[in-house]
KEBA-843657 format. One record per atom (N, C-alpha, C, O): y, x, z; atom name; residue in three letters. Coordinates in Angstrom, 1 decimal. Last residue first. Layout:
# KEBA-843657
+--------+--------+--------+-------+---------+
:      v :      u :      w : atomo : residuo :
+--------+--------+--------+-------+---------+
:      Y :      X :      Z :    CA :     Ala :
...
+--------+--------+--------+-------+---------+
This chain:
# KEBA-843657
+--------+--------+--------+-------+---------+
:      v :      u :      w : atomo : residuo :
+--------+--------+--------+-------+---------+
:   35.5 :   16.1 :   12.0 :     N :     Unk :
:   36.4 :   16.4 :   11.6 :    CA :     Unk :
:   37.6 :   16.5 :   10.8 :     C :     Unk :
:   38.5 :   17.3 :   11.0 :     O :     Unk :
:   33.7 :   14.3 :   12.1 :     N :     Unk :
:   34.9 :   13.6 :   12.5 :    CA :     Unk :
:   36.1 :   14.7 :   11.8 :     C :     Unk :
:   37.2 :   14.4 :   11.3 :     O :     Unk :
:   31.2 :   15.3 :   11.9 :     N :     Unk :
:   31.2 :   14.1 :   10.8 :    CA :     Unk :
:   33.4 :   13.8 :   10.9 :     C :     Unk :
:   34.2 :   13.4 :   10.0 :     O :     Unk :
:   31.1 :   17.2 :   14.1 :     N :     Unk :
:   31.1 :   17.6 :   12.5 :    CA :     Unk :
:   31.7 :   16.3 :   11.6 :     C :     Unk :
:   32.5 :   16.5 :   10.7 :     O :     Unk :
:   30.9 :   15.3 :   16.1 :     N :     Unk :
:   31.8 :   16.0 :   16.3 :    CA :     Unk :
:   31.8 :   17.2 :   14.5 :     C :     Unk :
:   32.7 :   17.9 :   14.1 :     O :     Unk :
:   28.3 :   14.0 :   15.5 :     N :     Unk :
:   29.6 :   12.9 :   15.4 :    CA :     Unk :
:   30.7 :   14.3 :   15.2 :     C :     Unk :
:   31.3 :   14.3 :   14.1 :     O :     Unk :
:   26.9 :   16.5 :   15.9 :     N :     Unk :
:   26.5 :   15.7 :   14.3 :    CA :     Unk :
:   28.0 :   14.7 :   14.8 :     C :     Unk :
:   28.9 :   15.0 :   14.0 :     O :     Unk :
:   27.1 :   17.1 :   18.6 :     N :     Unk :
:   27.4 :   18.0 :   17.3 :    CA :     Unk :
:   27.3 :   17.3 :   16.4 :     C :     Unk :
:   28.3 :   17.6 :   15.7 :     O :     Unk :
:   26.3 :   14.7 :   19.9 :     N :     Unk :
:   28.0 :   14.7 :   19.4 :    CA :     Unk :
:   28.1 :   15.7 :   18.9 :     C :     Unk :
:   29.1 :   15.7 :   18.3 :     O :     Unk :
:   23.7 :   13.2 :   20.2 :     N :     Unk :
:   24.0 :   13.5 :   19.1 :    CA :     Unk :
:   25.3 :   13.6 :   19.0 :     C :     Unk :
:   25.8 :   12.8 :   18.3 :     O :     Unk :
:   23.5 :   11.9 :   22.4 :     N :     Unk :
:   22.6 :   13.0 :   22.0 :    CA :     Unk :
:   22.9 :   13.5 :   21.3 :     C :     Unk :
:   22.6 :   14.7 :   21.4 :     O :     Unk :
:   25.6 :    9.4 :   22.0 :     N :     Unk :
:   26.0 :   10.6 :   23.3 :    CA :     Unk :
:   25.1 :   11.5 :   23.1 :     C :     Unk :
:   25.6 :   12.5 :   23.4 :     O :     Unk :
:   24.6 :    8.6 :   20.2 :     N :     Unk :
:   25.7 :    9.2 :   19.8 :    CA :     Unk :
:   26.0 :   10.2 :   21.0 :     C :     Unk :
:   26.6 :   11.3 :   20.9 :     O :     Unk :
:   22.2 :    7.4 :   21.2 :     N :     Unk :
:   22.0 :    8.0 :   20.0 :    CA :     Unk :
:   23.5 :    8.8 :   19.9 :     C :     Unk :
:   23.3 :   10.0 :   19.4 :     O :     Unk :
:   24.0 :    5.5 :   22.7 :     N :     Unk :
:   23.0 :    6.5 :   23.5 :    CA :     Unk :
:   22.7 :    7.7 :   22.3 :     C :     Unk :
:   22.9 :    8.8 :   22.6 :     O :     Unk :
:   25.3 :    3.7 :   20.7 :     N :     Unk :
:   26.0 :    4.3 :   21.8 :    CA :     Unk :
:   25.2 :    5.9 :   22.5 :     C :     Unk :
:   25.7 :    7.0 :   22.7 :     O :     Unk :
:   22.5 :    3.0 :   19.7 :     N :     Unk :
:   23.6 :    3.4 :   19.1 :    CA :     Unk :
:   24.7 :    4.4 :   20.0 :     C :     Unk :
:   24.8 :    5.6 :   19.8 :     O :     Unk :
:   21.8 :    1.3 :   21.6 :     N :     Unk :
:   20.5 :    2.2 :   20.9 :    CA :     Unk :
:   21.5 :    3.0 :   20.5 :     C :     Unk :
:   21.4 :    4.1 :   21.2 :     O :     Unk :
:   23.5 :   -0.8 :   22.4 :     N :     Unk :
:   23.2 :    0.7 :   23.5 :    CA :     Unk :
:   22.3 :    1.3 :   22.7 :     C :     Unk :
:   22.0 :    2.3 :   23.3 :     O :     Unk :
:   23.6 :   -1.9 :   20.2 :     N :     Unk :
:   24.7 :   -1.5 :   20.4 :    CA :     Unk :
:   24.4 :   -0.2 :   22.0 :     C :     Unk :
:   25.1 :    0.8 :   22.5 :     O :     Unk :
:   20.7 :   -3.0 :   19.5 :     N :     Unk :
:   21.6 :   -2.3 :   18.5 :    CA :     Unk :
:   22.4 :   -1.1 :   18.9 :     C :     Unk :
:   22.3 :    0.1 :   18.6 :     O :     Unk :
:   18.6 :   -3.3 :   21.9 :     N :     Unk :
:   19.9 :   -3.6 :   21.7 :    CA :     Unk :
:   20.4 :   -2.7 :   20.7 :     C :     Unk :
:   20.4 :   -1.5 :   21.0 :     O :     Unk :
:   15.1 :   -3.0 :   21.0 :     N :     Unk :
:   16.2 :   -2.7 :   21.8 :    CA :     Unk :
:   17.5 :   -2.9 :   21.4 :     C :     Unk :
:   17.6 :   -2.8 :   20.1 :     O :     Unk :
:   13.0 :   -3.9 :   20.4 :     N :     Unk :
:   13.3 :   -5.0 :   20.5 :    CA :     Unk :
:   15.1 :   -4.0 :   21.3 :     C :     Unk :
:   15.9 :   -4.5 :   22.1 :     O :     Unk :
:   10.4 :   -1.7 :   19.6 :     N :     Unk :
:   10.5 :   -2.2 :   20.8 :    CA :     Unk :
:   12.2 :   -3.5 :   21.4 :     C :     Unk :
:   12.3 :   -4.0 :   22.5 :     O :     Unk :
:   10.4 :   -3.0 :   16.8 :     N :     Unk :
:    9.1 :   -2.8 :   17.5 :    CA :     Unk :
:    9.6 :   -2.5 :   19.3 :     C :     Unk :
:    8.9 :   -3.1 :   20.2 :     O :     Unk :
:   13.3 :   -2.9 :   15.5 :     N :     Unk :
:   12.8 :   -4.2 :   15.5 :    CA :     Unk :
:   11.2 :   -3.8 :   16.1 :     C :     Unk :
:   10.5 :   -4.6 :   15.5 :     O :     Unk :
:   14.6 :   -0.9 :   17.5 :     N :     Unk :
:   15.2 :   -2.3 :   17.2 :    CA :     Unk :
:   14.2 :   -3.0 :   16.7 :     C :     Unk :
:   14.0 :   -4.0 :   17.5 :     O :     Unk :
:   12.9 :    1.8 :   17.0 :     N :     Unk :
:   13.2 :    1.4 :   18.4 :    CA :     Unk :
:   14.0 :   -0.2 :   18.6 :     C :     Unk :
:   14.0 :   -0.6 :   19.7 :     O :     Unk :
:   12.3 :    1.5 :   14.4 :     N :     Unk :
:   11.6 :    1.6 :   15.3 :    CA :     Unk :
:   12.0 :    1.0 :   17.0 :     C :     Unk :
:   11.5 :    0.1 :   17.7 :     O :     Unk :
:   15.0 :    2.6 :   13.6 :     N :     Unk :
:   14.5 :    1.3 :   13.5 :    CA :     Unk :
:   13.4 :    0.5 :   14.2 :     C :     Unk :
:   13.5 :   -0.7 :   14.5 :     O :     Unk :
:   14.9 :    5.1 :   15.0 :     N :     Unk :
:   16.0 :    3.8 :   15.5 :    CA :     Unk :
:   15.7 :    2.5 :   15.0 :     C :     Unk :
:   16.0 :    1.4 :   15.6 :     O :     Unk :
:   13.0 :    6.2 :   13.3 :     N :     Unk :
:   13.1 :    6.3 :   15.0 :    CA :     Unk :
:   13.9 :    5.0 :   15.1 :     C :     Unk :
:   13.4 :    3.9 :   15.4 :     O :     Unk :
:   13.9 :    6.4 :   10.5 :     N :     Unk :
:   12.9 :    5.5 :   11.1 :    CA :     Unk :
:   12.4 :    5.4 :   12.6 :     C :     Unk :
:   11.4 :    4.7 :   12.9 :     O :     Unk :
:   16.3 :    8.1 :   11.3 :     N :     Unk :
:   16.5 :    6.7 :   10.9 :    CA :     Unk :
:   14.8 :    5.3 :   11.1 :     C :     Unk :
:   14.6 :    4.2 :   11.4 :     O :     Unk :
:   14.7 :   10.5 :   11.5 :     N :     Unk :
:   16.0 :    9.6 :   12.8 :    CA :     Unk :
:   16.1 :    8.2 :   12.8 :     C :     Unk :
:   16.2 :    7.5 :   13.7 :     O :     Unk :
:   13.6 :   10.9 :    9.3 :     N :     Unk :
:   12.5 :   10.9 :   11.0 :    CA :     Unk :
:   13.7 :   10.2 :   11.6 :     C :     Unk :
:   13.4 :    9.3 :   12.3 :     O :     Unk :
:   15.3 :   10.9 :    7.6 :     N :     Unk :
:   14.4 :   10.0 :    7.5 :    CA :     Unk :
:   14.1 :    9.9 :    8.6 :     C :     Unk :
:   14.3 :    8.8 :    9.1 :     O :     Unk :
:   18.3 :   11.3 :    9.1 :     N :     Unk :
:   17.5 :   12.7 :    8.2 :    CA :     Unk :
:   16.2 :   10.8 :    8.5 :     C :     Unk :
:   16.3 :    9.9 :    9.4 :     O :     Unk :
:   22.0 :   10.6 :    8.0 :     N :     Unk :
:   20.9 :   10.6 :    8.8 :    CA :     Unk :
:   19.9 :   11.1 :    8.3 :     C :     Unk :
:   20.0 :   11.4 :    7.1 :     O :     Unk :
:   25.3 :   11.5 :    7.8 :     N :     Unk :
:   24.0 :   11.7 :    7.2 :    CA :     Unk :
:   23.1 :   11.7 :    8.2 :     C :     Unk :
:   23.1 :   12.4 :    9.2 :     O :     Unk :
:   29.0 :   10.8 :    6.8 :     N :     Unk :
:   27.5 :   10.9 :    7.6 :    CA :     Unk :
:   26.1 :   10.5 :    6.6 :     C :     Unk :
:   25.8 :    9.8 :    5.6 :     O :     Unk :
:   31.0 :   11.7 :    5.2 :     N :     Unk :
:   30.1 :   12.5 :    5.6 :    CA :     Unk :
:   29.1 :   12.2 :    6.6 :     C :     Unk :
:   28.5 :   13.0 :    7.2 :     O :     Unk :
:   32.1 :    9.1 :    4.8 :     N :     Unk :
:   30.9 :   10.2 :    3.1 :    CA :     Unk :
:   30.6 :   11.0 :    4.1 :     C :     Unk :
:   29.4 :   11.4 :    3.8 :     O :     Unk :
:   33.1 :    8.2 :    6.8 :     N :     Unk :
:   32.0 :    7.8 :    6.3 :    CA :     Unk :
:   31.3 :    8.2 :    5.5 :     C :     Unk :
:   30.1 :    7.9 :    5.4 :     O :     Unk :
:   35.3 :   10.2 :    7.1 :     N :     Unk :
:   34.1 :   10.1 :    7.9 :    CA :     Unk :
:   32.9 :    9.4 :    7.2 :     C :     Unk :
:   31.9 :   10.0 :    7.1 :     O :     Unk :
:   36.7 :    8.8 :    4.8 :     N :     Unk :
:   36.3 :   10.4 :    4.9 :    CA :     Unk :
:   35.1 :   10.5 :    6.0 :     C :     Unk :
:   34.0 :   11.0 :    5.6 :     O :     Unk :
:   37.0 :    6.2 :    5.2 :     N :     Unk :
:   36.6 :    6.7 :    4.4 :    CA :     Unk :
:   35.8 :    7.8 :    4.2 :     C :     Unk :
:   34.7 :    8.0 :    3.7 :     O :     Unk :
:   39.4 :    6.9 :    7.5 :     N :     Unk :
:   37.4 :    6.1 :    7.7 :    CA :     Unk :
:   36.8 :    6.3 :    6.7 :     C :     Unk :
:   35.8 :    6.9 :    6.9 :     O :     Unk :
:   41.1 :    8.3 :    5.9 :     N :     Unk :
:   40.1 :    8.9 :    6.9 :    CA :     Unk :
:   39.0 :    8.4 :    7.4 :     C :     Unk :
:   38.0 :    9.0 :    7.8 :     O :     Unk :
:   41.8 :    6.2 :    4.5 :     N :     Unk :
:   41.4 :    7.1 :    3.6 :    CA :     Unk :
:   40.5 :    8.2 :    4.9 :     C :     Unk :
:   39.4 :    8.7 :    4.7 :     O :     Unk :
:   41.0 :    2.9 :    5.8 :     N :     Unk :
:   41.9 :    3.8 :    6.0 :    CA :     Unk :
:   41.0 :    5.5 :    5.0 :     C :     Unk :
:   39.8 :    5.6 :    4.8 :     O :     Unk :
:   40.5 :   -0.1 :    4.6 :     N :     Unk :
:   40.0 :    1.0 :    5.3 :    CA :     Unk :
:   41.4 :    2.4 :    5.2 :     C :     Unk :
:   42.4 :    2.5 :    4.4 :     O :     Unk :
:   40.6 :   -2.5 :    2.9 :     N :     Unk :
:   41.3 :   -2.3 :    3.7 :    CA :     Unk :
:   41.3 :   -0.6 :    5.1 :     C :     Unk :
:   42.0 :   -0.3 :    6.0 :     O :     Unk :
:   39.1 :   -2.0 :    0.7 :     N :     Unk :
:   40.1 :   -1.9 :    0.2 :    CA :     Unk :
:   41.0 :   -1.7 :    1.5 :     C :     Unk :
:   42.0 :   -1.1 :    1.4 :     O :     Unk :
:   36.3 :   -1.8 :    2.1 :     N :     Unk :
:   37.0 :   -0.5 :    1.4 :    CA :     Unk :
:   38.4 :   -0.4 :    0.9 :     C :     Unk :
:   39.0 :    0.7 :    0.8 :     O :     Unk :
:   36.4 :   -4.1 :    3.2 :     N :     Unk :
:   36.5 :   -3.4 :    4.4 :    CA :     Unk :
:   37.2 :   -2.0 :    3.5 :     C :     Unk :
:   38.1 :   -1.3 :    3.9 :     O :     Unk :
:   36.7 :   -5.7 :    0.9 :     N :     Unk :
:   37.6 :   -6.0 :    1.4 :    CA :     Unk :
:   37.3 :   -4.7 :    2.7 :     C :     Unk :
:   38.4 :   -4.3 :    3.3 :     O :     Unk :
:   33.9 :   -5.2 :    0.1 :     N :     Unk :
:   35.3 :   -4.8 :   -1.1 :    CA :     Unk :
:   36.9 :   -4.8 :    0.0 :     C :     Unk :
:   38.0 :   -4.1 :   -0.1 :     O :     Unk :
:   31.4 :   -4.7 :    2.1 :     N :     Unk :
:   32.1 :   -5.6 :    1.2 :    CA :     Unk :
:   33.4 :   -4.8 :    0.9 :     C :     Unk :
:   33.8 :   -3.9 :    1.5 :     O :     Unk :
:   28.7 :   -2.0 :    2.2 :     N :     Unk :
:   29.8 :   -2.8 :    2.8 :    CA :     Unk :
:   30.6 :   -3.8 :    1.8 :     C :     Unk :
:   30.4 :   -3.6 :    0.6 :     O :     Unk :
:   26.6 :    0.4 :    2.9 :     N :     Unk :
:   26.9 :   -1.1 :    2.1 :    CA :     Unk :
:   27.9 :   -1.6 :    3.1 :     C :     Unk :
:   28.0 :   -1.5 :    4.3 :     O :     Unk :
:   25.8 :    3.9 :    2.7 :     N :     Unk :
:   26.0 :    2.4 :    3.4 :    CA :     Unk :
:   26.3 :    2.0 :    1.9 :     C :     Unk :
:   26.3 :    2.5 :    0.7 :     O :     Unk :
:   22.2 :    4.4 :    1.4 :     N :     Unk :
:   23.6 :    4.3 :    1.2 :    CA :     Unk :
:   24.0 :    3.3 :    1.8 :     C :     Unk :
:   23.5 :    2.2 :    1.8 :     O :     Unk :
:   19.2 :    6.2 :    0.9 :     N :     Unk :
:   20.1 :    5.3 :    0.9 :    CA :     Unk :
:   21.4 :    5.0 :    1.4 :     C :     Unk :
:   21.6 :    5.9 :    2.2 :     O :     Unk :
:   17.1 :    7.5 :   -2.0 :     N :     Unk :
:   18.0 :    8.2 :   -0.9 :    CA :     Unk :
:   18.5 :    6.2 :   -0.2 :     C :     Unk :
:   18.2 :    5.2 :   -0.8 :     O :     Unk :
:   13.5 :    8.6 :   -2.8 :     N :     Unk :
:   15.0 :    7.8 :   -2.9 :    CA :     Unk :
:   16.0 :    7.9 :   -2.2 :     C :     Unk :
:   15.7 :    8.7 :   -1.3 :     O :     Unk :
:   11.5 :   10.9 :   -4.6 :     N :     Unk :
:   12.2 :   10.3 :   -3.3 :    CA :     Unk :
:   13.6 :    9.6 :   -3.5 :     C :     Unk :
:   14.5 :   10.0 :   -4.2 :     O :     Unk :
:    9.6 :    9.6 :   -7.3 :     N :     Unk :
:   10.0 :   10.0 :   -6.3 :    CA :     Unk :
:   10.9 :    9.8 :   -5.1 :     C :     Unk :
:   11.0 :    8.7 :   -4.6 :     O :     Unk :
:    8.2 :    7.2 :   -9.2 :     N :     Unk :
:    9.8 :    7.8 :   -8.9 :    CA :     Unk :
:   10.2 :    8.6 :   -7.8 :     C :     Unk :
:   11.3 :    8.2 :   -7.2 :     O :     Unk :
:    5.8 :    7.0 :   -8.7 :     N :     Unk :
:    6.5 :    6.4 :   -8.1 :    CA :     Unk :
:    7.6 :    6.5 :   -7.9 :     C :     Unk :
:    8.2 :    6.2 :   -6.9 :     O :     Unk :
:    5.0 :    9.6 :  -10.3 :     N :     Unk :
:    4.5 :    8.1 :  -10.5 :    CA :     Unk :
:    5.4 :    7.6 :  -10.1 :     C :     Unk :
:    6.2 :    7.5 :  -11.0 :     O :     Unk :
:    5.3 :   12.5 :   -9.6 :     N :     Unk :
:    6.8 :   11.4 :   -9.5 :    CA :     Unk :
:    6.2 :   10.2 :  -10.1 :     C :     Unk :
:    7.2 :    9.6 :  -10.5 :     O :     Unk :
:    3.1 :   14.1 :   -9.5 :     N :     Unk :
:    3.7 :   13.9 :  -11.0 :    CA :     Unk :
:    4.9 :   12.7 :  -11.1 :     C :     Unk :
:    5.3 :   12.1 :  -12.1 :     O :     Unk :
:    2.8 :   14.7 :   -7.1 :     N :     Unk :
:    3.4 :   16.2 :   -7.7 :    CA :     Unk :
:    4.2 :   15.0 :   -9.2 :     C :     Unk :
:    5.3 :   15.1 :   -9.7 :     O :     Unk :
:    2.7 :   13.7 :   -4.2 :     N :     Unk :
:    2.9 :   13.0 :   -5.6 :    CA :     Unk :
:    3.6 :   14.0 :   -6.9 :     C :     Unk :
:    4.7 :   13.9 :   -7.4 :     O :     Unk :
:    1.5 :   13.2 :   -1.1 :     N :     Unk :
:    2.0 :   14.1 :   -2.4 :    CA :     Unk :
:    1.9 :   13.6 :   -3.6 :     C :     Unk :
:    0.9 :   13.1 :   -4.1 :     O :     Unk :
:    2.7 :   10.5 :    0.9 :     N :     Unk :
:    1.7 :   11.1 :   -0.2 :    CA :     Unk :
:    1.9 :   11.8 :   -1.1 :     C :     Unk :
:    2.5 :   11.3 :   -2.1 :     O :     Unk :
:    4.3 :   10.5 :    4.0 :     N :     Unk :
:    4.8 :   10.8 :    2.3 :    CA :     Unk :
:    3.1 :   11.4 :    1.9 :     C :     Unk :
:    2.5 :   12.3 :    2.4 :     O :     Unk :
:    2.8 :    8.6 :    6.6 :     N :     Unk :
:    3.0 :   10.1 :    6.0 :    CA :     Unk :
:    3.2 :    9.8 :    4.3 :     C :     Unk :
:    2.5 :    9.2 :    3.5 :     O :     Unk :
:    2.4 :    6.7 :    9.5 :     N :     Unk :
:    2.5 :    6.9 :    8.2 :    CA :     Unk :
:    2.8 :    8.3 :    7.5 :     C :     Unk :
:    3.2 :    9.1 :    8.4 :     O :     Unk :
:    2.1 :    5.8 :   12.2 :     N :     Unk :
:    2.2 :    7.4 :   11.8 :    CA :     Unk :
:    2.0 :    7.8 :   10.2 :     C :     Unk :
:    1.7 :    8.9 :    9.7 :     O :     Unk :
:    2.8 :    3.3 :   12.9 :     N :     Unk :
:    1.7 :    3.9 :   13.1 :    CA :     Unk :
:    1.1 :    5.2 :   11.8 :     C :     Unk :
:    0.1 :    5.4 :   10.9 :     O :     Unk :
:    5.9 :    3.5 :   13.9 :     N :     Unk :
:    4.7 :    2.7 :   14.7 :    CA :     Unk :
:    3.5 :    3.5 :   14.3 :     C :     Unk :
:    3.1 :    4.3 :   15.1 :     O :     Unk :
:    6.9 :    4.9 :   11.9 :     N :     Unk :
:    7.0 :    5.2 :   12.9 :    CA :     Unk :
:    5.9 :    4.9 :   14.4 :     C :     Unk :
:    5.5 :    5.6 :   15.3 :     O :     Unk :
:    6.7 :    3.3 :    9.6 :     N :     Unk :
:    6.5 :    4.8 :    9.3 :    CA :     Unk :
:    5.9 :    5.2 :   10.8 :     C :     Unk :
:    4.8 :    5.7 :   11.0 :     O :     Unk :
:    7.5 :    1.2 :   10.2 :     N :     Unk :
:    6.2 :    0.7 :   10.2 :    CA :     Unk :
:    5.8 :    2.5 :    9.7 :     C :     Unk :
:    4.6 :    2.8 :    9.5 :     O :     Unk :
:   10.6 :    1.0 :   10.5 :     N :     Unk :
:    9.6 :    1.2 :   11.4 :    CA :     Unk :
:    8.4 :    1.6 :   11.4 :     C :     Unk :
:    8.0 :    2.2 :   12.4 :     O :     Unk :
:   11.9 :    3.0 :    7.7 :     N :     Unk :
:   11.3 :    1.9 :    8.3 :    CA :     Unk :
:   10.5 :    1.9 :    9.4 :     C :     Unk :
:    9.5 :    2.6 :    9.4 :     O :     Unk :
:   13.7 :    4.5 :    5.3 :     N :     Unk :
:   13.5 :    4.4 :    6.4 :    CA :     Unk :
:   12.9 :    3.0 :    6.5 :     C :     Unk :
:   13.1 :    2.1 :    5.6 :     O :     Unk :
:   10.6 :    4.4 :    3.3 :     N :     Unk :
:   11.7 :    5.0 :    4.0 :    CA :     Unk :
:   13.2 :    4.8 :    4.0 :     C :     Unk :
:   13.8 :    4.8 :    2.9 :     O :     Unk :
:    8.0 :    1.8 :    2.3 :     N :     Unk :
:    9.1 :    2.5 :    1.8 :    CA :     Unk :
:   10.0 :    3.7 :    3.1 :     C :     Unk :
:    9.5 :    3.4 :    4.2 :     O :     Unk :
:    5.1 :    1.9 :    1.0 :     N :     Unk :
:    5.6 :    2.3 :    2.0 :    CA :     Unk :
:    7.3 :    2.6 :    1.5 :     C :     Unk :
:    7.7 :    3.4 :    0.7 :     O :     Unk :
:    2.4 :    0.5 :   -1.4 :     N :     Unk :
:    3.5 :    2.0 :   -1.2 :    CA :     Unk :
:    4.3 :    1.6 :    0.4 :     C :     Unk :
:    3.8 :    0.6 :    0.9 :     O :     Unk :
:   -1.2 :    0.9 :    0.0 :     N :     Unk :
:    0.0 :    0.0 :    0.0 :    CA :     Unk :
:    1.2 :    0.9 :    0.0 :     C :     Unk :
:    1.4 :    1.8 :    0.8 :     O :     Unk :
+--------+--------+--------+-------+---------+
């Protein structure tokens, strides 16, 4: 069954990238915020700028998903706590 990344179901039960030397499956994909027209048109050129520079790595992103929809944890303290571990990566992203 393909599997996609990021996703819990990597995380829950230890799924693994299948070598795929000949890209069948189009190889690896990337993903990207989303947002509506009105937050870009209204945003500031420095929210902007912060936002091209964040980067999450697969293993992180299917950790937090993991942790939201298999153990059910609050978005907003998952998040909050993830950022107090993580202020080299906020403190790079801001400059």
């Amino acid at each position: 069954m393909p599997l996609w990344e990021p996703q819990f179901l990597n995380r829950a039960y230890g799924f693994r990238p299948l070598a795929e030397p000949k890209s069948i499956l189009g190889g690896r994909e990337a993903t990207f915020l989303v947002t509506n027209k009105d937050f870009i048109n209204g945003a500031s050129p420095r929210v902007l700028e912060i936002l091209s520079k964040i980067q999450l790595d697969i293993d992180t992103l299917n950790e937090l998903d993991y942790q939201v929809n298999v153990l059910e944890r609050d978005t907003k303290s998952l998040v909050k706590e993830w950022m107090e571990s993580n202020r080299d990566n906020i403190e790079e992203w801001i400059q």
